[in-house]
N, C-alpha and C positions, 0 to 999 in steps of 0.2 A: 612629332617624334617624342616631346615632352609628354606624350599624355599616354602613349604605347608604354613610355618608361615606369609610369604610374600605374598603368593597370596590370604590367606586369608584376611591379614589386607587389601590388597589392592582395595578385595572385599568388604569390610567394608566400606573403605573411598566411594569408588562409590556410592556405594549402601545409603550413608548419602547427598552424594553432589546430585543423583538426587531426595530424599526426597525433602531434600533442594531447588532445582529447580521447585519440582510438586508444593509445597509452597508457592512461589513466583507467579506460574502463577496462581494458586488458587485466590490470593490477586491480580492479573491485571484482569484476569476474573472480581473479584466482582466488580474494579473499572468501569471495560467497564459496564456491566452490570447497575451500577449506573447513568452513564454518559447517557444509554439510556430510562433508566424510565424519568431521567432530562428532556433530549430533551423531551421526549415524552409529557410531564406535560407540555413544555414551550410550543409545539405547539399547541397542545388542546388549552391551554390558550388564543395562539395566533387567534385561530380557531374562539374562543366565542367573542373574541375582535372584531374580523372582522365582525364578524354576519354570520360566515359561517357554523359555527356549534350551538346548544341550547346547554346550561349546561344543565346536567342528570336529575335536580331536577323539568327540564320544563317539562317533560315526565313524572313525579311521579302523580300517580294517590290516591288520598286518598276517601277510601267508605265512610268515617263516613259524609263525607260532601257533597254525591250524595243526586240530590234530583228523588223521586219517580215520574213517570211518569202516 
């Protein structure tokens, strides 16, 4: 029965340490994940600086202020 008690708790511990590990990479994930919407925003930016891309809002078309042909 001593050794059921053992391998239980031992499963126990594991079973906590790679919670604890899936945790962790859960939080490096978000970080990467963050790090490349960043890049992503700095390039754009860099994109519209150059004149190699138009910001979005040069493409936005508004009706109210079409005139009738």
């Amino acid at each position: 029965m001593d050794e059921v008690k053992l391998v239980n708790e031992l499963l126990v511990q594991q079973h906590s340490n790679v919670v604890s590990q899936i945790k962790q990479l859960t939080v490096i994930q978000g970080e990467i994940a963050q790090q490349v919407v960043k890049q992503h925003e700095e390039i754009e930016a860099l994109y519209i600086a150059l004149g190699l891309k138009k910001d979005l809002s040069y493409y936005s078309f508004d009706m109210s202020n079409i005139q009738e042909h």
